[in-house]
N, C-alpha and C positions, 0 to 999 in steps of 0.2 A: 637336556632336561628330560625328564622320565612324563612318561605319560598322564600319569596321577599329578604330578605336578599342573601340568598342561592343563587338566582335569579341573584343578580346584584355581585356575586361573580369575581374576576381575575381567568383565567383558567390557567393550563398547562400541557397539557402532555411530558413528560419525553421520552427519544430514546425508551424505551421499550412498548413503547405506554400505561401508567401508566398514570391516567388524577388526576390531584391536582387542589383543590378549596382554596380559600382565597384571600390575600389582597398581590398585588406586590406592594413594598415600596423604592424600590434602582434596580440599576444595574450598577456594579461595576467590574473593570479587566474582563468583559466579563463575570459576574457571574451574577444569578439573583437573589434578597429576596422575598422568599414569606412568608408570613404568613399564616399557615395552618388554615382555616374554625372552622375543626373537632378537633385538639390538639391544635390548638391555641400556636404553635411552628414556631419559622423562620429558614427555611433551604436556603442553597443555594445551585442556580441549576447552573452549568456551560452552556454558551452557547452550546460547543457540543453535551450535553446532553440532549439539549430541541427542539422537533418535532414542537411541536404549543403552540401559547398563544393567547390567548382571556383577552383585557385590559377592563374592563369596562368604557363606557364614550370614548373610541377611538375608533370609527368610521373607520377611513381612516385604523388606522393599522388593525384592524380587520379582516379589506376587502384585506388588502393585504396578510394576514396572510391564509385564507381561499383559497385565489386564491394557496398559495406555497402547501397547502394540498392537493389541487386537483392536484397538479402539472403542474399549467399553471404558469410555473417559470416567463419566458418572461414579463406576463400580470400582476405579482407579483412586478416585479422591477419597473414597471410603477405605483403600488400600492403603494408601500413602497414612492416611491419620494414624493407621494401626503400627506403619512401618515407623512412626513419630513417637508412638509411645514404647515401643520397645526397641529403640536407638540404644548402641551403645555409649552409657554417661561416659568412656575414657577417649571417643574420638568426638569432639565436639562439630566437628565440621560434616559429619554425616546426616545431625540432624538438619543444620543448614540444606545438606544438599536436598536431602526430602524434602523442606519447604518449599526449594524451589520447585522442585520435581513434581509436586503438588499442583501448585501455581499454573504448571505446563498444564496441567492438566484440568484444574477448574475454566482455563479458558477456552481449551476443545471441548471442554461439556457445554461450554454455552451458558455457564453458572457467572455472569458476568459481574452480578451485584458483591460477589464473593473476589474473583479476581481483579474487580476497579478496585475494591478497597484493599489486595493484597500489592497489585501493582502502584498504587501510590505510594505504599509505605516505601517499596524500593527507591520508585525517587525521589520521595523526598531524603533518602536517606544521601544518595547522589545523583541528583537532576542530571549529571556528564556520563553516567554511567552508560555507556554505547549498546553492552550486552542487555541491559534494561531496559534500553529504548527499543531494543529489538524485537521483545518481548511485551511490545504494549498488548493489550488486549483487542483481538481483532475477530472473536466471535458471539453475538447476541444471540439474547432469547428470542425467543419468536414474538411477532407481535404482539401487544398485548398483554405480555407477560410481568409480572408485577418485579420482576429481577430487572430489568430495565432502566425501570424508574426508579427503584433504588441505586442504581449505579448512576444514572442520570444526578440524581440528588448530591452522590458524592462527590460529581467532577465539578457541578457546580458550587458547592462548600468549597471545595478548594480551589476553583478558579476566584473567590471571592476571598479568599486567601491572598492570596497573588493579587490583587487587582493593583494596589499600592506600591509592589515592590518593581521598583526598577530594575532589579537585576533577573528577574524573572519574565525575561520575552522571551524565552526561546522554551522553559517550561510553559506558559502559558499558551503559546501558538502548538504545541502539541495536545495540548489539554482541549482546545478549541476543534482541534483538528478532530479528536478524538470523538467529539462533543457531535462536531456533524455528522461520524457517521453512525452514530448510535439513534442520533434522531432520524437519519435515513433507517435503520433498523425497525424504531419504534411507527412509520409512517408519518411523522411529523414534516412533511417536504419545506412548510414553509421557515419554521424554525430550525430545519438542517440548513438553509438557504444564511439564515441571519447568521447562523455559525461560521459558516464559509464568508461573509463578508464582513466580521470580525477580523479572520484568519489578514484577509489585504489590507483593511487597516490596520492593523498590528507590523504589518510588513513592507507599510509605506513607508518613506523615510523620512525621521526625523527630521524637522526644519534646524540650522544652525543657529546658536546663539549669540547673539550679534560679537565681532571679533573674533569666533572661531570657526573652522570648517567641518564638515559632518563628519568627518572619522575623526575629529579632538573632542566629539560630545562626548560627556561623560559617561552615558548609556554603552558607545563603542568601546570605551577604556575597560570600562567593568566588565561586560560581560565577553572580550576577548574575541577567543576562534567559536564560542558557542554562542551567536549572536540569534535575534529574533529574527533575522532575514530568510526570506524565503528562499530555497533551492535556485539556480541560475535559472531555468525556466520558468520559475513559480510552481505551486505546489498542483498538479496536476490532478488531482483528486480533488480540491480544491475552485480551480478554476472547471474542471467539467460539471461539478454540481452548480456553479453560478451560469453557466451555459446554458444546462437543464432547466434551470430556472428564467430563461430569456435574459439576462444578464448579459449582454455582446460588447456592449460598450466598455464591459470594465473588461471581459477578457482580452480583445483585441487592444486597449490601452496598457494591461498587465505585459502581456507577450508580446506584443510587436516589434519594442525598443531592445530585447533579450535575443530576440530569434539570430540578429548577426554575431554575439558573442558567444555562442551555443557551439561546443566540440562536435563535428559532424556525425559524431555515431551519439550522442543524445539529441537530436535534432528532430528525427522523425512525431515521435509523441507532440510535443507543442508545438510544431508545426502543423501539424493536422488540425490541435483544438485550433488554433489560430484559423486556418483558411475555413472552419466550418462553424464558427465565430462569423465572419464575416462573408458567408453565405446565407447563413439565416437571418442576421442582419439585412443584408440588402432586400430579401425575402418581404422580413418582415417592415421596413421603412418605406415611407411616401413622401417623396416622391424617390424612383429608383436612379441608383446611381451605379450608373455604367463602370465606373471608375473599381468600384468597388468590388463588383461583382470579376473585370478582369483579376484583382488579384486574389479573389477566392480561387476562381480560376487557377490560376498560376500556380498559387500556392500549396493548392489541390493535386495538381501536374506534377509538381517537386516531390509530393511524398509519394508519389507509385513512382514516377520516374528512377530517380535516386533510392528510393527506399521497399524497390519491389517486394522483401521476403518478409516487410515488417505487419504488425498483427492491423495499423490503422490502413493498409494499400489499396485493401478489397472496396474499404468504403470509399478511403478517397477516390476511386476509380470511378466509383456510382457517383460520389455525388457532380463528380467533375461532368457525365454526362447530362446530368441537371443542368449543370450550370451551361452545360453547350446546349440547351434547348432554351434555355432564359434567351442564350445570344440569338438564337432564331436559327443553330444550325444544326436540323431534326439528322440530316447525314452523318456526322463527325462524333452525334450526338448518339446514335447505332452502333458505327464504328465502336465507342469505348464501352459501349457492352457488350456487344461484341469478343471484344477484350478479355473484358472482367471474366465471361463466360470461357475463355479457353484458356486462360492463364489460372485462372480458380476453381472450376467446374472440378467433376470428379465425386469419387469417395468421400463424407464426409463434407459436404460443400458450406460454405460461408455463407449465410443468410441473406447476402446481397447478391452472391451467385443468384440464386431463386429471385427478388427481387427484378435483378434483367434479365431472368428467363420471361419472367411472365411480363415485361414491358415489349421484351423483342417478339416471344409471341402477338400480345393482342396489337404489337405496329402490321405484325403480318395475315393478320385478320382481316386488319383494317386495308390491307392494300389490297386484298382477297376480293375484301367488298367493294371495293371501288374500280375493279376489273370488273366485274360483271354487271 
């Protein structure tokens, strides 16, 4: 193939920032056709999967595509509108793609009021749509900002929508999910809190109707492989906001029963919330219960033990030295910062490195002072 060819190729790079030359020919359920250049093969890209494209002969989208690379989202969504009105009317699926292309882009602006109302239309158009769900909106204005509470308004019209329909738990428990974290956005803590223990009631189970068992409710029949059930751990975002909120009770009753059923490379994460669930617990109850506190312990020991390279290890390490100073042994209680300090310390240190620098210091202060 001649260089000019080469030249006026369609572009794409892929999330891994992988760039592909050819001919884009469709874009379909959010998916894109290219025809490869060099194999002379058509794969399809999912929208989530695609950083940038370059159309040949589109102009407008081009310039708006180039604006979202640079990250001037804002100046992008103003780009894309122009790329919408001068779509060519003979391929219809192009202006599609700019909508969505759009959409990508009102929600790295942080124009949230704008993308909650663009991303509901998608699902409601199919709630199963996977590449949809991918794409929820997961950047807010800033405090305060009146784009918020418009979007806030919208989720709640159409969770009120939903409220009646039975076959709607598994949209609604994303809708909820959604709901918290934009109220965590807007500073609303306590009504981010109600959100999230919506989300566990929704994802408690069904009681049976007498003569049937819980997977022949009709609720299970309907709505299939897409059901309102929470993730095998429970929804981890989810239960650390009920945490944050002294919430321990429901966490440690959510995850305790799940933690044996849990494939050992998802395990670290709700193992963690779980042991520092019922460390703060013991913490916080009177009278204190030894019982409890070993398996914060313990539980604490499994996730650095087993799971030294994961992002919760640094803490479980700290807190586990907490909890060796509860049991009265200030040695062992050294020792694991000690630890923490030489297994994490360094370049760029973890905030709980610092944390047992400055505990192992002022212990050595203290021994300082009580020499002389």
């Amino acid at each position: 193939m001649s260089a000019a060819a080469l030249a006026a190729a369609d572009q794409l790079i892929d999330a891994r920032g992988l760039p592909y030359q050819g001919t884009i020919s469709d874009y379909e359920h959010h998916s894109l056709l290219l025809r490869s250049t060099t194999l002379g093969r058509e794969k399809s890209y999912p929208l989530d999967q695609i950083r940038a494209l370059k159309i040949d002969g589109l102009d407008a989208f081009n310039r708006a595509e180039d604006l979202a690379a640079k990250k001037k989202y804002k100046e992008a969504v103003d780009a894309y509108d122009k790329a919408l009105r001068t779509a060519p009317a003979d391929r219809a699926w192009i202006k599609t793609l700019v909508a969505d292309r759009r959409y990508q882009a009102c929600v790295k602006a942080g124009k949230i009021d704008e993308a909650m109302k663009d991303w509901l239309a998608r699902m409601d158009a199919d709630p199963k749509d996977k590449i949809v769900l991918s794409l929820m909106p997961d950047v807010f204005a800033p405090e305060g900002a009146p784009a918020n509470a418009a979007a806030l308004k919208l989720l709640d019209a159409k969770l009120a929508q939903l409220k009646d329909d039975p076959k709607a738990g598994a949209y609604t428990r994303r809708l909820l999910k959604l709901k918290m974290k934009l109220l965590e956005a807007m500073g609303e803590e306590e009504k981010a809190t109600a959100a999230a223990e919506a989300v566990t009631k929704l994802d408690a189970p069904k009681p049976a109707k007498k003569g049937e068992t819980a997977e022949e409710t009709p609720a299970a029949e309907e709505e299939g492989e897409e059901t309102a059930a929470a993730p095998a751990g429970g929804d981890l975002d989810v239960l650390a906001r009920l945490l944050g909120s002294g919430k321990y009770d429901d966490v440690i009753e959510k995850l305790t029963p799940r933690i044996e059923t849990l494939p050992r490379n998802d395990l670290a994460a709700p193992l963690f919330l779980l042991a520092k669930a019922q460390w703060l617990k013991y913490q916080a109850d009177e009278p204190k219960d030894q019982k409890l506190l070993l398996r914060a312990g313990l539980n604490l020991m499994w996730v650095y033990s087993a799971y030294g390279n994961s992002d919760e290890a640094p803490e479980a390490l700290f807190l586990t030295s907490e909890v060796l100073e509860a049991m009265n042994d200030p040695a062992a209680a050294r020792l694991a910062r000690e630890e923490l300090v030489e297994q994490f310390g360094g370049a760029g240190k973890n905030p709980w490195v610092g944390k047992a620098q400055e505990l192992l210091e002022n212990d050595g202060d203290a021994n300082a002072d009580a020499e002389e």
